[in-house]
Structures are given as C-alpha cells and as structure tokens.
RODRENPA-621841 format. One record per residue (C-alpha): residue in one letter; x, y, z. Coordinates in steps of 0.001 Angstrom, whole numbers, padded with zeros to 6 digits, always signed. Layout:
<recs>
AXYZ
...
</recs>
This chain:
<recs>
X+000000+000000+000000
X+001611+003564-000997
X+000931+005330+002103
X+001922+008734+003025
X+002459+009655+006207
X-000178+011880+007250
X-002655+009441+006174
X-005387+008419+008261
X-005875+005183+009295
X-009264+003137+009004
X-010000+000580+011303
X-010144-002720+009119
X-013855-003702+007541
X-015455-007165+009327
X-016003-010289+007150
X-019562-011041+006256
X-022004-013605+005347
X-023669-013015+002254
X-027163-010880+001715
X-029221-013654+001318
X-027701-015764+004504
X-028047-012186+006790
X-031542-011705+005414
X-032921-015567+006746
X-031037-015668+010322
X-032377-011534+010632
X-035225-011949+013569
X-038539-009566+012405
X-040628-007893+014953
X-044585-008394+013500
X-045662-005774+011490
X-047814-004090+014101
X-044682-003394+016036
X-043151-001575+013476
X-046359+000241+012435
X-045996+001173+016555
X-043494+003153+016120
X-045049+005563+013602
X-048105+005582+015999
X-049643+003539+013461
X-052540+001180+014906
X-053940-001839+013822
X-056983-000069+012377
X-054403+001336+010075
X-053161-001645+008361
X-054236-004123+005948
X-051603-007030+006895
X-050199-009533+004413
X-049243-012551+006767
X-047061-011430+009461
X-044450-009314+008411
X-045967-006741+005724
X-048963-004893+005301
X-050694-001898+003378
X-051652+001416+004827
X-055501+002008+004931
X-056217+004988+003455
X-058110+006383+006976
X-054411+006746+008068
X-053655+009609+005659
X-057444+011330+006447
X-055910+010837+010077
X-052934+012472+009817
X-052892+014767+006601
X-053100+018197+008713
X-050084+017256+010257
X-046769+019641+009507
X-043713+017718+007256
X-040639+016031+008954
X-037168+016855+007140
X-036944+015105+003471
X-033270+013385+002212
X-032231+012339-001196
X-030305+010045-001390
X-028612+009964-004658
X-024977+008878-006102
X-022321+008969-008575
X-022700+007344-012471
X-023469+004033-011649
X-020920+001236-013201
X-020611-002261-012911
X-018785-002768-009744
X-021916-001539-007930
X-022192+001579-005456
X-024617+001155-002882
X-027187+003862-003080
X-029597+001667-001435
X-027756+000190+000981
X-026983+003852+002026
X-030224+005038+001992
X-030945+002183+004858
X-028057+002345+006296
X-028287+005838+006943
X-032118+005364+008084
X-030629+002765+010813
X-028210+005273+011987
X-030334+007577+013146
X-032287+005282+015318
X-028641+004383+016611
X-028655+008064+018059
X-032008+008522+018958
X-033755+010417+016016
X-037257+009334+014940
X-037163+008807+011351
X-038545+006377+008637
X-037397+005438+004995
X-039774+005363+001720
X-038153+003286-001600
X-039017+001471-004215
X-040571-001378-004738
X-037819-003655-006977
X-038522-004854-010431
X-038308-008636-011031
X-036390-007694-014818
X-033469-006420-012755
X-033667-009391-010175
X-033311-011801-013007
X-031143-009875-015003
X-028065-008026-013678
X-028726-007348-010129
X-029704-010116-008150
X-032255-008228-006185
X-032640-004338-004802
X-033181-004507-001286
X-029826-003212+000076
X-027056-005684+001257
X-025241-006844+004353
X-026709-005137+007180
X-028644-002603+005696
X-031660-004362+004083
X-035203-004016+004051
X-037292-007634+004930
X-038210-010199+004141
X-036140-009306+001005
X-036753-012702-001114
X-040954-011177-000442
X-039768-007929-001428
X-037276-008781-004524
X-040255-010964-005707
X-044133-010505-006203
X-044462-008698-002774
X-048184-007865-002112
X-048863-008465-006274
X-048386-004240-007179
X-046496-004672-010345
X-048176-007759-011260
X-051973-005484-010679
X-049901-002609-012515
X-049045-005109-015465
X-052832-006067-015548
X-054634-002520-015452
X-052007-001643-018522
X-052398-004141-020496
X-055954-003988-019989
X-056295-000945-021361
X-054405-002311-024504
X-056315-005068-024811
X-059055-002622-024828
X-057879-000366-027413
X-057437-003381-029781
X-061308-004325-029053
X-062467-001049-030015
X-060699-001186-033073
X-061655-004140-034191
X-065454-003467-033334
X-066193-000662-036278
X-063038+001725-034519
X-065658+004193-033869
X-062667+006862-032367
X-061229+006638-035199
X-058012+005392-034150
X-055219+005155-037028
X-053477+001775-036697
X-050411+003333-037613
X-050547+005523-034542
X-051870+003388-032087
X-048783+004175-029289
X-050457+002447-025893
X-048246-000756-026152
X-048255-003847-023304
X-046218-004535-020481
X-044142-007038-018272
X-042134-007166-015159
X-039521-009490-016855
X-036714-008279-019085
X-037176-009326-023123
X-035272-007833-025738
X-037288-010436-028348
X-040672-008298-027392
X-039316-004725-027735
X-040921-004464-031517
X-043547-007037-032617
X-046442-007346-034992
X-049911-008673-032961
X-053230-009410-034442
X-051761-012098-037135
X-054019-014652-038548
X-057583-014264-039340
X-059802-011367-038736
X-061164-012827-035827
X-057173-012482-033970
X-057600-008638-034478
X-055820-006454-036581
X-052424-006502-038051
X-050290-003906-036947
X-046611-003227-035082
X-046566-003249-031355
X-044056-004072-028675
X-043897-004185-024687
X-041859-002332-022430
X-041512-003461-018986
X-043457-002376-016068
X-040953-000346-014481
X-040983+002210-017513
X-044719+001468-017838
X-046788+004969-017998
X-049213+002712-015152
X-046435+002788-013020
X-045336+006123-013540
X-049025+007409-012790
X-049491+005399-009795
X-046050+006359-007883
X-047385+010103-008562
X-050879+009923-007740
X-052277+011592-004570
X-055528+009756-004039
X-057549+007349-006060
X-059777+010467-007737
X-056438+011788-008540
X-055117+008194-010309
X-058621+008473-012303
X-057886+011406-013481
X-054493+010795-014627
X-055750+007074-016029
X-058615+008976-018162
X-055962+011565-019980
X-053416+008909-021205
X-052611+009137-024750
X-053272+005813-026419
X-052561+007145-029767
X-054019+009537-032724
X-056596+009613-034728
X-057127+010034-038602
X-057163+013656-038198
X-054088+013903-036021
X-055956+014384-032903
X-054955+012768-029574
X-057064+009788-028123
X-057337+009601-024707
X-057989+006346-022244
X-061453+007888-020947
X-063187+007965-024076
X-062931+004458-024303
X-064718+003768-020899
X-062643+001344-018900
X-060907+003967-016783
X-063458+002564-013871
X-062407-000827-014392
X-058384-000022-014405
X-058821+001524-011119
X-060379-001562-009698
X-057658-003711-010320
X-055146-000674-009035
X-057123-000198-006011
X-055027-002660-003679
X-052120-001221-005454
X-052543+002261-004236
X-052086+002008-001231
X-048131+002055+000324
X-046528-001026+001595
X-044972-001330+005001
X-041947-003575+006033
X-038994-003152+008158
X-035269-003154+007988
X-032488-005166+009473
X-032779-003057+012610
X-036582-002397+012798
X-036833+000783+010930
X-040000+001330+009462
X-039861+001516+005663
X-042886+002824+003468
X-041931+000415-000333
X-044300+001781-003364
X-044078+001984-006755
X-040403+001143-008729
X-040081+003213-011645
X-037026+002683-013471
X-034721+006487-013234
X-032857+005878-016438
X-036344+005860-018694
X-038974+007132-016218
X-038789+008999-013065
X-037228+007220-010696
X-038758+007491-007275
X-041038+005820-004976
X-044807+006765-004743
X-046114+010585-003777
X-048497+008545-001584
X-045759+007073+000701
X-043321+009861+000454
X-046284+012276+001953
X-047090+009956+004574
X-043664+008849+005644
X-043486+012990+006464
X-046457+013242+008278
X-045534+010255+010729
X-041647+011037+011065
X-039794+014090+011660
X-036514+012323+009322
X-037015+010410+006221
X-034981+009424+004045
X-035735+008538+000572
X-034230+007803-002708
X-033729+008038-006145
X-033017+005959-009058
X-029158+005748-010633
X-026805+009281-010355
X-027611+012492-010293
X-028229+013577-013790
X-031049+011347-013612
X-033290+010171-010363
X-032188+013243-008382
X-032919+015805-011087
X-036166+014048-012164
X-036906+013678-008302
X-036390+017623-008192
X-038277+018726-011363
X-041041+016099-011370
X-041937+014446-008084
X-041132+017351-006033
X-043111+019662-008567
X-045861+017842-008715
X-046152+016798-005047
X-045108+020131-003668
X-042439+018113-001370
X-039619+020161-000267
X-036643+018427+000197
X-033663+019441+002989
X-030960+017671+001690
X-029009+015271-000585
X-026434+012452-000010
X-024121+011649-002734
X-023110+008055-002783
X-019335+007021-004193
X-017178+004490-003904
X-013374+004153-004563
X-014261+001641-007389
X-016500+003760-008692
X-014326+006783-008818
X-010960+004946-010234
X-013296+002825-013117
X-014034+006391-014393
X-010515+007211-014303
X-010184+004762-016846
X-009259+001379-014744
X-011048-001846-015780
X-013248-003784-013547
X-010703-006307-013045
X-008419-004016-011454
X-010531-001941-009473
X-009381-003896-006256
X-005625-002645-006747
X-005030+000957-005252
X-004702+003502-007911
X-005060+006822-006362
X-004033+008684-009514
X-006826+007600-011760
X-008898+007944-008192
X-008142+011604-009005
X-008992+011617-012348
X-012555+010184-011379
X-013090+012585-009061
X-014169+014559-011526
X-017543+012428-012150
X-018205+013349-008386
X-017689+016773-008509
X-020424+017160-011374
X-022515+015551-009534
X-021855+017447-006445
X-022526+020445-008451
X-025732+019687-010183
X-027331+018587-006638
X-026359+022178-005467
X-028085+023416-008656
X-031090+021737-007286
X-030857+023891-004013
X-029934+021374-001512
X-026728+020907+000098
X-025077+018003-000196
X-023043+015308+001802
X-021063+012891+000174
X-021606+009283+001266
X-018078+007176+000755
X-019553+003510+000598
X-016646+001887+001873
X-015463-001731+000115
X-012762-003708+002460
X-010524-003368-001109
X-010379+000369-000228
X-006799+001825+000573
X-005993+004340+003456
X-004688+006419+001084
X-007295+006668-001377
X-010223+007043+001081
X-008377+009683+002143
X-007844+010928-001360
X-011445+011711-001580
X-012362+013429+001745
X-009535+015653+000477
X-010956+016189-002734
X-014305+016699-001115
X-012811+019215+001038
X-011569+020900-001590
X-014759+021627-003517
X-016251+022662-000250
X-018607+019247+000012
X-018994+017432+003513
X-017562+013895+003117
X-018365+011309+005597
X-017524+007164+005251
X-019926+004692+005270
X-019669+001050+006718
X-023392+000470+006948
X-023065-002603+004640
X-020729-004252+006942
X-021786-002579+010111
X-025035-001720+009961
X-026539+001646+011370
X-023538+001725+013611
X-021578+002329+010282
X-023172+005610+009437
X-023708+007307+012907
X-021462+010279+011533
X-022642+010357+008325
X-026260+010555+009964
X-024878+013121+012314
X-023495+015672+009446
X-026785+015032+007798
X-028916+015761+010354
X-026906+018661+010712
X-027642+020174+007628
X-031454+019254+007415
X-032266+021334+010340
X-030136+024101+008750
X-031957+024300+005707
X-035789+025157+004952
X-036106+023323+001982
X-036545+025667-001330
X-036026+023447-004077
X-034613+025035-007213
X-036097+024540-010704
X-033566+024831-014180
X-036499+025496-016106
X-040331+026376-016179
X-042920+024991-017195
X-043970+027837-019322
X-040905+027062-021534
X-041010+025361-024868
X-040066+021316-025065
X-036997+022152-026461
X-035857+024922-023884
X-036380+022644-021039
X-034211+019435-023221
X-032016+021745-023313
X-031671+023007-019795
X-031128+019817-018789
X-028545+018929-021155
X-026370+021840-020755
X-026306+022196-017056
X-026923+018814-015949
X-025072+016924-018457
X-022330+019592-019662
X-023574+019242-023281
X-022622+021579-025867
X-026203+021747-027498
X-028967+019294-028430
X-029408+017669-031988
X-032876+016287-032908
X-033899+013516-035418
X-036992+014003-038083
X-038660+011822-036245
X-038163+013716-032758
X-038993+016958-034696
X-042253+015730-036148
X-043258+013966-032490
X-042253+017519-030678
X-044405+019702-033664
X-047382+017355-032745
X-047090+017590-029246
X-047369+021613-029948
X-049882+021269-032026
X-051990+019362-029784
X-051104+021631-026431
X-049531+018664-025323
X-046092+019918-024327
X-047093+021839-021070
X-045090+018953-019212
X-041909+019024-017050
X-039482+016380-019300
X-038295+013160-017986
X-035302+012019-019850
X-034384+008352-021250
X-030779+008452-020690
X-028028+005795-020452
X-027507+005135-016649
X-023423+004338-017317
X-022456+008196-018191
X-023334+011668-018124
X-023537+012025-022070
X-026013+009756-023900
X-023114+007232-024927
X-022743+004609-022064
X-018863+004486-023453
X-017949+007793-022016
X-016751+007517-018842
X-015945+010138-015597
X-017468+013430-016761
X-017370+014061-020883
X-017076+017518-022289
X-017679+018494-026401
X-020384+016565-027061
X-023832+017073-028166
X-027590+015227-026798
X-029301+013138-029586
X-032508+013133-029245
X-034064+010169-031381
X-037892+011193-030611
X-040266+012597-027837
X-043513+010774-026259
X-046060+012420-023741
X-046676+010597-020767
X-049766+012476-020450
X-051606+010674-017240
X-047962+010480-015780
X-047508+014213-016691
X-044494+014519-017971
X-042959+014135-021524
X-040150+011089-022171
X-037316+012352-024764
X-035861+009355-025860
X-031731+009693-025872
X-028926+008115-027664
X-030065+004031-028099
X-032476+003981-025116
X-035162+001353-024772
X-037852+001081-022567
X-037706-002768-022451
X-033935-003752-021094
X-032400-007346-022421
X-030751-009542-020407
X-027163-009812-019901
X-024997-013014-021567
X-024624-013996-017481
X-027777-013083-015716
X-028656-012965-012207
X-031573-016035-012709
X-028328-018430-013481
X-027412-018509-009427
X-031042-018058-008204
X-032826-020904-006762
X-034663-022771-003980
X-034409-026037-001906
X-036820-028707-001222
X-037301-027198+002136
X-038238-023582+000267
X-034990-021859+000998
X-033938-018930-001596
X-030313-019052-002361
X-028492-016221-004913
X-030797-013310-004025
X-028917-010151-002951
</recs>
C-alpha cells in the first residue's frame, strides 16, 4: 500500500455472510410493532401474513393536517458495474439515526423482477442494511407490479377491441402508441407485430412491450395523490391519434373505472422493516434511467407526516433520479426536500478514471483523481437543485488508506462534507457520523427546491436546460422523427409537461462508453412521447429502450430454492 504519512488510518472492515444468509437468520418484529413506532394502529393496516402490510387509506385522512418532517435524497455517482450502494446507504443511513435517537422512517421502491433476473440479483440493500423479508420484497411482494401489469395491459387489450369493433374513435393503426407490459426483461418483445391470422385475432399492426418499471401505469401510480387523482391521470393517457391527427385519450374508451379496480389494492403504500426495525414505506419502482425514478407521492407524503426524518431515494446518479426527483416528483407533489447524499465508492471513482473492472481492487489513487471529476459534477448539479449536499463514501474492504483519504480531500476541496460509510458491513452503527453531518444540515436548511427550467418554456428549452447544465452538453441535436413527435405535441397543447429524460444510466452524455465526466459533445434526441396521465414528456436519448435485455450472465443463473423452500443467490 503507498501510504503517506499523514494518512489516516481506518479501522479494518469485518467479514460477512452473504445478503441472502443475513436476510434468513435476521429476527422480524410483527408488522404491528413496526407500524408502533409511527403511531400507526392496527386499524391502520391491511396485513399480508405477518411481516408486511398496506396502509388504509383512513391513516392519511388521520394524519394529513399534520406539519412535514425533514426530506433526504439520497442519490450517487454514475453508476458502473462494480456496484455503489445507493440503497444500501439510503438504509443504512435510516438505521443510523435510530442508533442516536432520532425518529425517522425510509420510503423506496418497490424492486422490479427484470433487474432481479437480469443483472442485479435483487434491490433490497445488502449486508446489514436491508429491508425484509427481502426474497418477499425482490419478488411478487403484495402483487403491485403484477396489478400494474394487468390494469395496462388492460387498457391495450381494450384499445385493440375497439378497433376491431367498427373503430368508432377513429383510431389510425399506424398511430396506435399504448403498447403492453411485463415485469420481466425481453429484448425479443421490444418491436412485434400482434393481431396475425384471421380477422377474428384482431388487426395486423406493429406493437411491442416495455416493462413495467418504464410502464406509464407505473409512472401514474407512484405520482398519484388519491384514487380520484389516479382516475384522473388514467382517463388523460394518450393511447394514440386519430385520422385527423388528434390525440385519443384512455377515458373515451370507458374502462378507466375498471383499471382503477384492479389498481385499487395497489394504491395504497406497503410497510416492512429493515435489518434493525426501521419502518420503511416500499411503493411503486419506476425505473430512473427511462422514467422517473422514485417511490410513490403517496408514501413519500405519509412517511413525512408520521416522522420528523425520512430518508428517501432516487433511481441511478444524479443527472437522472435526483434531477427528475427535483423537477417532477417534487413539482408535482409540492415536497420540499432538505438535503441530498451523494453516494461514491473508490471503485466507482478509479473505473471512471479509466481502470477496468478487473483491477478496481488494486489501489490507484491517480486515476482515483482523475474520477473525481464524475463526483464533482454531480456534487454540483445537486447544489443546482438547491440542496446541500453530503457525500456518502460507501466503503469496500478493497479500499486503501490512502485513497479514502484521497477523496475526503478532494471533497474538502470543492467545499462538500464527506463522511464514510460502513453500513453494509456494520449496519446503522456504520453511518452514525454520516447521519450526524446530515442531520446537521437538514435542520439548517428550509427546503426551497430550485427549478432549471419552467414549465412555461417550450419542449426544447427545457431538453435543453437539462442537457447543458446537468449533463455539460454543448447543445442538443434532434432527429426528423423527434422533430415531427415535438411539432405534434405543440400542435396538440400537449407539451405543457416538465421532461423526464431516457438516458443511459453508465455516463453523463447519452453514450454509455464515455466515462468520468465528458465535455464536447452534443444530446441526440431520437424522438419525444407524452406521458400524459404520468404528466411529464419522455425524450428518448442516444439508443435507449424502454424494455432492457438480459445480460450473456444473468442474475436467474445462481437463483434458486431447496426442497425445504430456501432462496439461495438473491442479494
């Protein structure tokens, strides 16, 4: 190890089991205990066996006049393929404020079983900071993507009906753009053709699925407030155009009553628990790379009415959940978050200084320094956001002295709080400090989110806000097809919408092969969609999709279970 002398030294990370093993031999308190400690009676739950259960909506009637507790993002770094933790922070950190004493509660997502099977392994933290029972949880929970696939493809299966039934909207088949859903990734259904055969299998005509996470169902239910508010937003989705150009909308086909009955169990936030009892509201999973990337409005709201601390997250780095969190969630909900945590880790930082995963273990603190640079954007967009920021080292037992060290120096010198985290490996008792600077700065700050654009502002304006101070792009370039989908948007008043961006997760610029933090380039935009119920509008980046494939080695090659019912290769 090159060690100077004025390093510090870090006490030496413990050895532990794996996820899956800490998850099984965890003991859980029932339910009602946990819903205790909210003041949460059993009046207020709807319990799923004996270890997770739904709010009631008389809770939120109960407790809605009540002032907020203190809101934190969590957020992180560009994600790469060593992994950085932003979940297992965002529990970890939830933990260590019961360690000193602070009331708080957490509100995530619920996981999508595409990522679980594909290159994951599961989304419910790791080590000592999880959320249980995590195989429940990684898996079909209490069925709300499974009632989310149902109600959207529903509606699809509705649309073809009413064409094939005279089409009395009108509908052109070539601009039919409601397409199906599933919780599973499938590069082989991205583009299809449906209705083959005779005329009694429907109508020809080119279709594909995208998968529930990036579902506009999804997207509507994490943001609704109430269920009058999720028939609302069910009624305006866009399903496609007619002859005359002219948007067709879900309600005028009259099955928004019966999509809201199979979403009705759905609504309402999930309650489980963590590792060390902390109560955790779980709701909705939109993906952040091609939606918006947070947890419900629902349990967000009501995790702030019941605790003066919560902690929440959102999906990948900053140039995506967090600013998406900031311009859509937050503006729509009216939520006014205190503070962010910025989640690295010294793998993270030296693979965008150009080191290959392979190496990543071996202590490199000059390209450490070279990466630093992905963290200091990052740093600097949250503070264009208005919240002050703490970053979060998630500490890997691989790490050096010298280059954890190397980045609370570098932290220092950009004037950023820098704390390390060992709540994998330690639990809450890992990130007492981290939860102490935190704390610190939530009850500094009032909470005055900051917007980069308005929503007065053409489509194109607020692309290109985004793209220029978010992802340090030189300008925007649009396709014909992106022009003709962003003229018809206009023409229709259609483009009144904040934008959510479908981005690559793996960089700042819209090529997933530029690493650390790219300058010179210019945003593609390939083409635009309105997410009308959702309320927002998706510009579709660089080679996006909304349905992810499967990697050549995928996460459902270790996953399995015993004769006895015990999961193995969750994480």
């Amino acid at each position: 190890m090159n060690q100077t002398n004025n390093t510090k030294s870090y006490q030496p990370l413990p050895n532990i089991p794996a996820d899956i093993e800490i998850s099984q031999k965890a003991e859980m308190k029932p339910i009602q205990d946990i819903a205790s400690k909210l003041n949460l009676n059993e009046e207020d739950l709807e319990v799923y066996g004996k270890y997770k259960a739904k709010l009631e909506d008389q809770s939120w009637e109960r407790i809605k006049d009540r002032p907020d507790g203190k809101l934190i993002l969590v957020t992180a770094v560009t994600p790469t393929p060593a992994g950085e933790g932003k979940t297992c922070t965002s529990i970890g950190l939830a933990q260590a404020f019961g360690k000193l004493g602070v009331e708080h509660a957490l509100a995530l997502r619920e996981p999508s079983m595409g990522p679980t099977f594909g290159i994951k392994g599961g989304a419910a933290g790791g080590g000592y900071s999880q959320v249980l029972p995590m195989e429940d949880i990684n898996m079909h929970f209490t069925g709300d993507l499974h009632a989310i696939a149902a109600a959207h493809n529903l509606l699809a299966a509705v649309v073809d009906n009413s064409m094939h039934f005279d089409n009395p909207l009108d509908l052109d088949p070539d601009r039919v753009t409601w397409r199906r859903t599933l919780d599973v990734c499938d590069r082989q259904l991205r583009n299809c053709e449906a209705g083959l055969g005779s005329k009694f299998d429907g109508f020809p005509h080119s279709t594909g699925f995208d998968i529930v996470a990036a579902s506009e169902v999804m997207t509507i239910m994490a943001l609704a407030k109430d269920m009058e508010d999720l028939r609302e937003r069910l009624g305006r989705i866009v399903v496609g155009y007619n002859r005359s150009g002219k948007p067709v909308f879900a309600r005028e086909l009259n099955c928004i009553g019966s999509l809201c009955v199979i979403l009705k169990d759905a609504l309402k936030p999930n309650l489980v628990q963590t590792t060390e009892h902390t109560p955790v509201m779980i709701h909705c999973g939109p993906f952040g790379n091609i939606a918006h990337g947070c947890n419900s409005v629902r349990a967000t709201k009501m995790a702030l009415k019941l605790a003066p601390y919560v902690v929440t997250e959102a999906g990948f780095a900053a140039d995506l959940g967090a600013e998406k969190f900031i311009h859509i969630k937050c503006r729509q909900a009216g939520l006014n978050p205190n503070a962010a945590v910025l989640v690295a880790t010294i793998r993270a930082l030296k693979f965008h200084g150009g080191v290959e995963k392979e190496n990543l273990g071996v202590e490199n603190v000059e390209a450490l320094r070279e990466g630093c640079q992905n963290l200091k954007t990052h740093a600097e967009n949250v503070r264009k956001y208005g919240l002050p920021v703490v970053v979060a080292i998630n500490r890997f037992p691989t790490d050096t002295d010298e280059e954890l060290e190397t980045v609370r120096l570098f932290c220092e010198s950009i004037g950023v709080d820098c704390e390390l985290s060992e709540v994998v490996a330690r639990g809450g008792d890992g990130g007492t400090e981290l939860a102490k600077t935190v704390k610190r700065l939530v009850d500094e700050t009032p909470g005055a989110p900051s917007y980069l654009y308005d929503l007065e502002d053409t489509l194109k304006t607020k692309i290109e806000a985004v793209a220029r101070e978010i992802y340090r792009a030189d300008g925007v370039d649009y396709t014909e097809e992106a022009e003709a989908s962003i003229a018809r948007l206009e023409e229709n008043q259609l483009d009144q919408w904040p934008v959510c961006m479908a981005k690559t997760q793996s960089s700042l610029s819209d090529d997933p092969k530029k690493k650390n933090a790219p300058r010179g380039w210019r945003l593609q935009v390939r083409d635009v969609k309105v997410s009308n119920g959702a309320g927002f509008i998706v510009a579709l980046t660089g080679k996006m999709m909304l349905m992810p494939g499967m990697p050549k080695e995928a996460a459902f090659n270790r996953i399995d279970i015993d004769s006895e019912g015990r999961i193995s290769g969750l994480s």
